[in-house]
N, C-alpha and C positions, 0 to 999 in steps of 0.2 A: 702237833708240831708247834712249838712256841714263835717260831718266826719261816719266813718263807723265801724265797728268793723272785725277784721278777726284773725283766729284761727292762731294759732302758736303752735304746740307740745301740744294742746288739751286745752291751754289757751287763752280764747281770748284779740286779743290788738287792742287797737282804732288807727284808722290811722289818721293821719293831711287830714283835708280837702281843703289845698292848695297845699302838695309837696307827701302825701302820706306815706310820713314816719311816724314808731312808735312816740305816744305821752307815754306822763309818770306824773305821780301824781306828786305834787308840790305845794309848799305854794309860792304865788309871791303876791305882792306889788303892788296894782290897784291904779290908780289917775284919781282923775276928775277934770278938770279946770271948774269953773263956774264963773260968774259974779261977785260973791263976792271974789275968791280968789282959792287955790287950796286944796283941800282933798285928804289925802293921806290913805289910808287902807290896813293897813299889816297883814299878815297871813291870806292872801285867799286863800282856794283851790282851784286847777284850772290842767286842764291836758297841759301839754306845748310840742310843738312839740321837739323829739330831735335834728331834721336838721334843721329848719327855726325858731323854735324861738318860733309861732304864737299861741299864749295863747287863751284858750275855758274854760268856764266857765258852770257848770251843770244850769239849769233849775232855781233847789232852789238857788243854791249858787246867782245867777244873779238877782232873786229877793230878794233875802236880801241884795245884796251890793244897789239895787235902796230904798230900805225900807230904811238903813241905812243911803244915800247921803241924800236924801229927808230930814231926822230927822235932820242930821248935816246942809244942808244948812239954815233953818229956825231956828235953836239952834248956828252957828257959829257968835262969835263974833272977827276974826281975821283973817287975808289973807292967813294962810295957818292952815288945822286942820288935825293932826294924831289919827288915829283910827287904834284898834287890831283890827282885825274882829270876832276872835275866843272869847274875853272876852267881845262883843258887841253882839252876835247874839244868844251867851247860854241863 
């Protein structure tokens, strides 16, 4: 398992699977460079560590940004394309 979850004052919080510090909920800014150019997709959730940085994306969320690259690279007509994520994935 990349990260784990552990109790805190009766709430639980997910730790980073690299430094073990708390992660926290967050809308961050995913890219993917491909062949044709580069896709940018804002407003993904994602839990991001608060010590190291190092961004985890749930299950669903990670198959609909590959549902979404897949759509954009066969529909992108230009070397760089921005996508919401949240008014593409409703």
């Amino acid at each position: 398992m990349a990260f784990g979850w552990q109790k805190t004052k009766g709430e639980p919080v997910m730790k980073c699977g690299l430094c073990k510090a708390a992660m926290e909920e967050k809308s961050v800014t995913y890219t993917e460079d491909i062949n044709q150019g580069v896709i940018i997709v804002r407003h993904v959730p994602a839990s991001v560590c608060t010590e190291c940085g190092n961004v985890w994306y749930t299950g669903t969320v990670a198959a609909q940004l590959e549902k979404l690259i897949d759509t954009f690279v066969s529909l992108a007509g230009s070397e760089v394309s921005i996508i919401d994520f949240t008014k593409s994935v409703a």
